[in-house]
SEMI-758431 format. One record per residue (C-alpha): x, y, z; residue in three letters; residue number from 1. Coordinates in nm, 2 decimals, padded with zeros to 4 digits. Example, Ala and Ser with C-alpha at 12.3 -4.5 7.8 and 13.67 -1.06 7.14 Angstrom:
<pts>
PT       xx       yy       zz   dofi   miba
PT    01.23   -00.45    00.78    ala      1
PT    01.37   -00.11    00.71    ser      2
</pts>
This chain:
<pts>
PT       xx       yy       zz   dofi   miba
PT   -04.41   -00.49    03.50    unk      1
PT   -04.48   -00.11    03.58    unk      2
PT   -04.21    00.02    03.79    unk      3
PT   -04.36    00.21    04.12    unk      4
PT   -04.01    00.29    04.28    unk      5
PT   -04.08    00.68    04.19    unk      6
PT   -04.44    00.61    04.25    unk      7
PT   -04.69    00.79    04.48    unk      8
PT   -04.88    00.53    04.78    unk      9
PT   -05.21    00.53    04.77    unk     10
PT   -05.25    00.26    05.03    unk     11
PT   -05.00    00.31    05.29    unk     12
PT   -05.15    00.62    05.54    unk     13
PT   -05.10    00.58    05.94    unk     14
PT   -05.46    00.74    06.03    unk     15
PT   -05.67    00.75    05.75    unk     16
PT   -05.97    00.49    05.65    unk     17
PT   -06.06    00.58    05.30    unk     18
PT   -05.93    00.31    05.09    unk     19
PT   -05.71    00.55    04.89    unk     20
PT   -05.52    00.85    05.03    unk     21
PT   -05.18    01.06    05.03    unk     22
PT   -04.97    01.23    05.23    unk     23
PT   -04.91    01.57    05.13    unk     24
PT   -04.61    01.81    05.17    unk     25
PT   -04.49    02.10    05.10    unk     26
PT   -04.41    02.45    05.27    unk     27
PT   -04.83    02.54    05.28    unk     28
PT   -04.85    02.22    05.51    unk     29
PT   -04.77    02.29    05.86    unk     30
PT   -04.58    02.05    06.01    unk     31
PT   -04.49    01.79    06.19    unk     32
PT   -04.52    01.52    05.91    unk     33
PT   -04.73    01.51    05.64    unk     34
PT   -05.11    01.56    05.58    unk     35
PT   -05.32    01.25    05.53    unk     36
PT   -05.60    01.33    05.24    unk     37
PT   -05.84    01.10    05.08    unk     38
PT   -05.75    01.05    04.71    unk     39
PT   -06.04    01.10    04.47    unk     40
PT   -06.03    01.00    04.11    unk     41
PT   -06.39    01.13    04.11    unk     42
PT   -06.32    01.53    04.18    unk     43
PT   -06.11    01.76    04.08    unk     44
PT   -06.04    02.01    04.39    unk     45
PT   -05.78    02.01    04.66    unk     46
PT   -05.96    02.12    05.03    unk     47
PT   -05.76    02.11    05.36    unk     48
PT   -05.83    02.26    05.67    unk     49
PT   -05.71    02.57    05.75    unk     50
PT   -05.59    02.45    06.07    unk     51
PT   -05.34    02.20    05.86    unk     52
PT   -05.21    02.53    05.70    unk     53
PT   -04.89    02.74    05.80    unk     54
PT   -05.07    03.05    05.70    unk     55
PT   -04.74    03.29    05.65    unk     56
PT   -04.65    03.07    05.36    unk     57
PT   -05.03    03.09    05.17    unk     58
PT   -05.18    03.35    04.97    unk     59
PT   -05.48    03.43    05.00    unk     60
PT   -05.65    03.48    04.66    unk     61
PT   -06.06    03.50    04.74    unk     62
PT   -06.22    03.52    05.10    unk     63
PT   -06.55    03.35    05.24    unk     64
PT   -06.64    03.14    04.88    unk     65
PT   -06.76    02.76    04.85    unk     66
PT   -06.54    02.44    04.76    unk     67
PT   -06.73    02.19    04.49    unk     68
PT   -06.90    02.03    04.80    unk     69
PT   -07.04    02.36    04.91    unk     70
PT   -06.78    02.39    05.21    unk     71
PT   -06.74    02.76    05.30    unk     72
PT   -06.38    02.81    05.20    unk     73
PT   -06.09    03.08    05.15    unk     74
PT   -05.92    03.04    04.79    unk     75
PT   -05.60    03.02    04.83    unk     76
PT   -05.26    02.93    04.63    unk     77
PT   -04.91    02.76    04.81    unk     78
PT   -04.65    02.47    04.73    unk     79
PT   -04.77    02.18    04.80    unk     80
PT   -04.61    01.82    04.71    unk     81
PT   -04.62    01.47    04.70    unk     82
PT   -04.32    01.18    04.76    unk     83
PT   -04.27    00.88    04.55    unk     84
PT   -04.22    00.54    04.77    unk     85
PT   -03.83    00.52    04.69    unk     86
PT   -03.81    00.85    04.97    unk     87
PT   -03.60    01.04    04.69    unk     88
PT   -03.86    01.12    04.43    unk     89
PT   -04.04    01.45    04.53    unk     90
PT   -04.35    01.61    04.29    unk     91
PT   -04.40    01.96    04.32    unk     92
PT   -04.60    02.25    04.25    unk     93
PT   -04.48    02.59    04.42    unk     94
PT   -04.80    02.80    04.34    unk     95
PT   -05.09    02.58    04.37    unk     96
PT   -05.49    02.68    04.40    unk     97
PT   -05.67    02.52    04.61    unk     98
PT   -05.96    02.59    04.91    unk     99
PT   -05.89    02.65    05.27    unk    100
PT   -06.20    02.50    05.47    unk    101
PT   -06.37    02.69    05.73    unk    102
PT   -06.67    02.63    05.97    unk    103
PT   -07.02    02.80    05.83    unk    104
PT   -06.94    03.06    06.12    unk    105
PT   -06.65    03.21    05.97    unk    106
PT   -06.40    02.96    06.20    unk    107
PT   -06.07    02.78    06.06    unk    108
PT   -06.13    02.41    06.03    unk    109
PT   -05.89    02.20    06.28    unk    110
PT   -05.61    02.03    06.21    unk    111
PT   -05.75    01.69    06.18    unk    112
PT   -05.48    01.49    06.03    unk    113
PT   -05.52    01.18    06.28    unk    114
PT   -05.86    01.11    06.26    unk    115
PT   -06.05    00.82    06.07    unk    116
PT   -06.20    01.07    05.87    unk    117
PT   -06.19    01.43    05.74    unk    118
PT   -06.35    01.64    05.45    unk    119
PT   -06.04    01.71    05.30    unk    120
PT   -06.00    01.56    04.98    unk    121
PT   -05.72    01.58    04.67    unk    122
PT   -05.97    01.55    04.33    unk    123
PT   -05.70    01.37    04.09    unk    124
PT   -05.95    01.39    03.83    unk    125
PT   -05.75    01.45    03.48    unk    126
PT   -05.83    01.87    03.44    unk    127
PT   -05.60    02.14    03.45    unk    128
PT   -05.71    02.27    03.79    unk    129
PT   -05.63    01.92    03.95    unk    130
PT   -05.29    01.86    04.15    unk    131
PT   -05.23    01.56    03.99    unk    132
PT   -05.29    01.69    03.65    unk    133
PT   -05.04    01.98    03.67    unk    134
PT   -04.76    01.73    03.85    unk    135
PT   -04.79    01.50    03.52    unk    136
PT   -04.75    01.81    03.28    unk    137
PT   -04.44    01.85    03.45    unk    138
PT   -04.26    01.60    03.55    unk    139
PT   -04.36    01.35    03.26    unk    140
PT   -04.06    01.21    03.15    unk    141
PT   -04.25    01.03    02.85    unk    142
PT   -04.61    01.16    02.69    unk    143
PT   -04.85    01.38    02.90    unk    144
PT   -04.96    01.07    03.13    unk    145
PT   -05.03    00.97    03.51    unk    146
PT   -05.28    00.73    03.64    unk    147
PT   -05.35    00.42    03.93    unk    148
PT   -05.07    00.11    03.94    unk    149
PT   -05.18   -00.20    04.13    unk    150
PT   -04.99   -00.48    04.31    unk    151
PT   -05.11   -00.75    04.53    unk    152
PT   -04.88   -00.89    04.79    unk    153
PT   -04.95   -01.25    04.66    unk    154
PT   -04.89   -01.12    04.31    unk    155
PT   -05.28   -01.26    04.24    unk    156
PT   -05.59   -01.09    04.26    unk    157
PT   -05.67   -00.93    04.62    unk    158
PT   -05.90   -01.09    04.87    unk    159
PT   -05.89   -00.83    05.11    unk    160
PT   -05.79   -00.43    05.12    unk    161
PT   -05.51   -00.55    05.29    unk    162
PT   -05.34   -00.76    05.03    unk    163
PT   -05.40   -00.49    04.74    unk    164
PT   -05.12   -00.19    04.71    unk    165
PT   -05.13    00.07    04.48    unk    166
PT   -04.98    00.38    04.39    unk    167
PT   -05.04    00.67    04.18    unk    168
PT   -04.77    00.69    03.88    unk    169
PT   -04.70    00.97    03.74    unk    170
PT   -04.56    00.91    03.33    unk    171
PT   -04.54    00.59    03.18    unk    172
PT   -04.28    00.42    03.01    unk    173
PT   -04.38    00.35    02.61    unk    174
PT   -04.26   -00.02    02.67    unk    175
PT   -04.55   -00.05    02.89    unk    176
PT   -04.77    00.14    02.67    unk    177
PT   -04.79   -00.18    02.45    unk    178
PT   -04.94   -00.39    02.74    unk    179
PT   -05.26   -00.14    02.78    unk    180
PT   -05.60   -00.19    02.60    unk    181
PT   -05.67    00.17    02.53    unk    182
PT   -05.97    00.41    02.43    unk    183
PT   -05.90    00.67    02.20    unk    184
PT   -06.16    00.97    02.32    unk    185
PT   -06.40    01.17    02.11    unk    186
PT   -06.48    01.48    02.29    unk    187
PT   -06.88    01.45    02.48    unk    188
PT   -06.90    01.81    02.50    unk    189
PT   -06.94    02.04    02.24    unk    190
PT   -06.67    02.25    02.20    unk    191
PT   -06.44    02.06    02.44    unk    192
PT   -06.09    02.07    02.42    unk    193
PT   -05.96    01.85    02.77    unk    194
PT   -05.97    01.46    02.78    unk    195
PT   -06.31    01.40    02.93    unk    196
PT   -06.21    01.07    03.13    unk    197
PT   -06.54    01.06    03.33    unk    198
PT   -06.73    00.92    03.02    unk    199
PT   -06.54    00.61    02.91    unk    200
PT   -06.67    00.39    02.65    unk    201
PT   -06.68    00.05    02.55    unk    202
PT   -06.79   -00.10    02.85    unk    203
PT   -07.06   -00.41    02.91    unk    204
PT   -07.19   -00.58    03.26    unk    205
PT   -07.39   -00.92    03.26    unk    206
PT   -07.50   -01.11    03.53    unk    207
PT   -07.53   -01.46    03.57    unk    208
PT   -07.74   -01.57    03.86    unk    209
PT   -07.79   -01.93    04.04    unk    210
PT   -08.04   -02.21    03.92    unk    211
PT   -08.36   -02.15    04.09    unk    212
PT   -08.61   -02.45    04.17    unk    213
PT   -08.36   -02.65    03.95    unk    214
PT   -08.41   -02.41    03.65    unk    215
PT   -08.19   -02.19    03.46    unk    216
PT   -08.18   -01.79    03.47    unk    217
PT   -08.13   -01.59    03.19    unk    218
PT   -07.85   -01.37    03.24    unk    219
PT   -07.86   -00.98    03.22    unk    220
PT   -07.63   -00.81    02.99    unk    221
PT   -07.64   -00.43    02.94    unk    222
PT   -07.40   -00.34    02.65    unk    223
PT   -07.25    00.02    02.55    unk    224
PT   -07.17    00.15    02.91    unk    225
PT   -07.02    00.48    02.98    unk    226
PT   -06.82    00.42    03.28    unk    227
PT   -06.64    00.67    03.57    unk    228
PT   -06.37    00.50    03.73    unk    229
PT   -06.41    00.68    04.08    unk    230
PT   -06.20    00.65    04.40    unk    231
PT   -06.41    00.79    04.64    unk    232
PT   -06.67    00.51    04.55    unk    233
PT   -06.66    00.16    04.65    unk    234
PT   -06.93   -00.04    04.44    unk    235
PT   -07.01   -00.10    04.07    unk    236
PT   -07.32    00.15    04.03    unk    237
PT   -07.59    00.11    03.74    unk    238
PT   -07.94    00.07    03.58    unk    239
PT   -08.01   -00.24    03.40    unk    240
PT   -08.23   -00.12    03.17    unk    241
PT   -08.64    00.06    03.11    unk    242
PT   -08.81   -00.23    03.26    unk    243
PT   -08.59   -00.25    03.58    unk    244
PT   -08.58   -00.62    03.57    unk    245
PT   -08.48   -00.61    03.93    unk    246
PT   -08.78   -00.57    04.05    unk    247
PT   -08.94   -00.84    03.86    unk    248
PT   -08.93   -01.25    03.82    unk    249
PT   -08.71   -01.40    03.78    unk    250
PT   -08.47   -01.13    03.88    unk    251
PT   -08.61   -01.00    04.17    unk    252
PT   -08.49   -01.25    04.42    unk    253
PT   -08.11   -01.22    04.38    unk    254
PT   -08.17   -00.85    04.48    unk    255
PT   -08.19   -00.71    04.81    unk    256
PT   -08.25   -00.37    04.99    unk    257
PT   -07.95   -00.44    05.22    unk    258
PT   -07.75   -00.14    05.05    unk    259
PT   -07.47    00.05    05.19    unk    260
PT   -07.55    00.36    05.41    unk    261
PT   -07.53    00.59    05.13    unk    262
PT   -07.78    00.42    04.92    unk    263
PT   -07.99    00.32    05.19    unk    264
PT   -08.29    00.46    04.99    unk    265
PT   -08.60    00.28    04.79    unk    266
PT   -08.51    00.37    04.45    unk    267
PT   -08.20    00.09    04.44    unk    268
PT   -08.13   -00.26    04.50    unk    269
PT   -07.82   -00.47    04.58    unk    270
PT   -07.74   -00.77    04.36    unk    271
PT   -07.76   -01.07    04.65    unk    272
PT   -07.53   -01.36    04.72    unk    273
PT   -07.44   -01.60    04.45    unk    274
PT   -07.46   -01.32    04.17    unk    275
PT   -07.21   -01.32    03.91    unk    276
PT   -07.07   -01.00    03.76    unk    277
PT   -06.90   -00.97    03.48    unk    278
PT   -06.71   -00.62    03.36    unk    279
PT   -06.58   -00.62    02.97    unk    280
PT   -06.42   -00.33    02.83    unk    281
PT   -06.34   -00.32    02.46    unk    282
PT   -06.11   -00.09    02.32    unk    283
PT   -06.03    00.10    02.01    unk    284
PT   -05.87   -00.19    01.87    unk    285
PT   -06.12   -00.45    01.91    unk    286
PT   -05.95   -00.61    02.21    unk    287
PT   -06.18   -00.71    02.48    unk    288
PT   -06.07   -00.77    02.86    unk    289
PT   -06.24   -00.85    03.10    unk    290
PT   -06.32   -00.92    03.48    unk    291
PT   -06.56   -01.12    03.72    unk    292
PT   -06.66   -01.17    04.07    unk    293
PT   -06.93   -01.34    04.25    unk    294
PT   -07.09   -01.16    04.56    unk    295
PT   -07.11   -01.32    04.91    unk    296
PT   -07.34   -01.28    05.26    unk    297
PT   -07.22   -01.01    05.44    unk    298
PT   -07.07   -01.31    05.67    unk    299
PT   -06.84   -01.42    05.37    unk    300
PT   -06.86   -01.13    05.12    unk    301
PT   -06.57   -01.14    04.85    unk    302
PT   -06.44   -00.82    04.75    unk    303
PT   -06.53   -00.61    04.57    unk    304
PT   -06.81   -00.43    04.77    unk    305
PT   -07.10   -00.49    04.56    unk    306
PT   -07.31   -00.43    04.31    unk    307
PT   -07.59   -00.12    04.33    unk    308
PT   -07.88   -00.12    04.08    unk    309
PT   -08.07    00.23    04.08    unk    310
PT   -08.44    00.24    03.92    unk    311
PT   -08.44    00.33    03.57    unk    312
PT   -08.61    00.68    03.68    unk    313
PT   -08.36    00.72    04.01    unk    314
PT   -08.10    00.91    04.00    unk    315
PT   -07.88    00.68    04.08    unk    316
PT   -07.58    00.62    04.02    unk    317
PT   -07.63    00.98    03.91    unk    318
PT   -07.93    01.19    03.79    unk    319
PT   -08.02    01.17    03.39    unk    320
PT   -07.88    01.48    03.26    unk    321
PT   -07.66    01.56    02.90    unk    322
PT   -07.32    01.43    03.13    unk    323
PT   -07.48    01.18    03.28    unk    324
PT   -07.73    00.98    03.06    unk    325
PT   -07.89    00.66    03.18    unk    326
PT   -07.61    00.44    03.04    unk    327
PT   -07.31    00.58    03.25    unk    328
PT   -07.19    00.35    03.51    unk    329
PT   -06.95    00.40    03.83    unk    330
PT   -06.76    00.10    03.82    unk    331
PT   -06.62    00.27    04.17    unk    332
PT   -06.29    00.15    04.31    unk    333
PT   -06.34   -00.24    04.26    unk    334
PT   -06.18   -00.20    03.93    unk    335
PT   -05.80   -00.19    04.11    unk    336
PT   -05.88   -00.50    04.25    unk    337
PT   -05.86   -00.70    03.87    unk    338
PT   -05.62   -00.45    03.67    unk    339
PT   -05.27   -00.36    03.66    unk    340
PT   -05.30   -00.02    03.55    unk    341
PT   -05.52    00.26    03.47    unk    342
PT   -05.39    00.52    03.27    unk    343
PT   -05.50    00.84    03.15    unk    344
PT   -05.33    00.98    02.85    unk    345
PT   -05.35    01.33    02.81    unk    346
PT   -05.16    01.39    02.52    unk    347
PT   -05.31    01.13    02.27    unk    348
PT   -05.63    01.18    02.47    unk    349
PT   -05.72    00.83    02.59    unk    350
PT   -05.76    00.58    02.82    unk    351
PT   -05.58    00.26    02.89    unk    352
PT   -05.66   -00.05    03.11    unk    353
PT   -05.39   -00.30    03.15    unk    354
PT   -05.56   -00.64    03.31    unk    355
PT   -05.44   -00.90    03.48    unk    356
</pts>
């Protein structure tokens, strides 16, 4: 097992909704209590509300500029920290730079910190610039490591949000490095010197669909993904290939346009009830894990959300550019639900997946 006593929650926040969030600290944090912030696996950035800020103990390094989401922003630098579960463990940095949210009008953003929702948002994305990133280059009591560590409360795979905890980890022990199926990286950018976790290889999705009028369907299998593992996103998001098969027999009835709110558009489908999907990730080695689910109705849905097919010309799950080609997947945050661990390794500069 992977201890999480000195662990960070990820599940455990009084106000928020997102399904992953922490409570930030630290003197930059007004008080009372913590700040609530929606964890992001996806970004990079940490942006607060000014009004959650005890200005007198932030500088101010750059007035009136824009955050990654285009939020008008100060620049600004303070301590800021994190707690592990066991309420000893405390993760530090004294001068961090992040952004200080304002209104278009000039305003401080409120204190919102018991609302549903909020734009704040801590990017834990492995870069220099991310909180989480500079917290495991110092406090790493083994390797250069930190990364997402899941439990269930039945000890099984999750039905619900409810029954799945898990924390963010911050080093990793080298008997446990054994267990994980690891990626060793090759950089995607030219010139590129930091592990570039957003492109990870080895990954292949079929998709085994229900007899129709007493005949068997072919399955779908699309080989040599790219994947993001992203917090702030829900559902595995793909293409399936040129021909969008989709949108054709026999495929085209196990999709539906009943997609989430954000995808509510007419260049993507949602794989229908009684789909199968299957996730495989092969690493370096040759090992090969795997997970599957099946989707439900909306009346009986199993978790996790679902699975969004964008056209072949969409941009969806992201627009066809040299980062994002057409066979990068999000595999979103249904991935916690089937693995023990996900690991980034900065030092050897890979990733590891330890499954169930």
């Amino acid at each position: 097992m992977i201890g999480t006593s000195d662990a960070i929650p990820l599940r455990d926040c009084k106000h928020r909704k997102n399904m992953f969030a922490v409570s930030l600290a630290g003197s930059a944090i007004r008080g009372p209590g913590p700040y609530e912030v929606h964890f992001d696996t996806g970004s990079s950035q940490l942006c607060l509300p000014y009004g959650c800020l005890d200005k007198s103990k932030v500088t101010v390094l750059a007035e009136n500029v824009r955050d990654c989401w285009g939020h008008k922003a100060d620049k600004v630098k303070g301590q800021i920290s994190l707690a592990g579960r066991d309420g000893m463990t405390t993760y530090v940095i004294d001068d961090y730079v992040f952004y200080a949210l304002k209104h278009e009008d000039g305003t401080d953003m409120p204190d919102d910190r018991t609302a549903d929702w909020s734009p704040a948002i801590m990017g834990a994305y492995p870069c220099p610039e991310a909180f989480t990133y500079l917290v495991a280059q110092r406090y790493c009591k083994h390797g250069f490591v930190y990364g997402i560590v899941c439990e269930n409360q039945s000890g099984e795979i999750a039905d619900s949000w409810d029954a799945c905890k898990a924390y963010l980890k911050i080093g990793l022990d080298p008997s446990v490095a054994d267990k994980l199926n690891w990626h060793n990286y090759t950089p995607w950018f030219a010139g590129q010197t930091e592990l570039h976790a957003v492109n990870t290889p080895g990954w292949t999705v079929r998709l085994t669909f229900p007899r129709a009028n007493g005949k068997r369907i072919p399955d779908i299998v699309v080989p040599d993904q790219i994947a993001t593992i992203d917090t702030g996103a829900p559902d595995l998001t793909m293409r399936l290939g040129k021909d969008d098969p989709h949108r054709k027999e026999p495929y085209k009835q196990f999709f539906t346009d009943n997609g989430p709110s954000w995808y509510s558009t007419d260049k993507c489908r949602v794989a229908g009830n009684g789909v199968t999907v299957e996730v495989s990730f092969t690493g370096s080695s040759g090992q090969t894990s795997s997970y599957r689910w099946t989707v439900r109705d909306p009346e009986g849905r199993y978790v996790p959300n679902g699975l969004i097919v964008g056209d072949w010309a969409a941009g969806i799950p992201w627009a066809e550019a040299t980062e994002t080609p057409t066979n990068r997947l999000n595999l979103g945050n249904s991935i916690y639900f089937f693995i023990r661990a996900h690991i980034w390794d900065m030092a050897n500069r890979r990733v590891g997946l330890y499954f169930r």
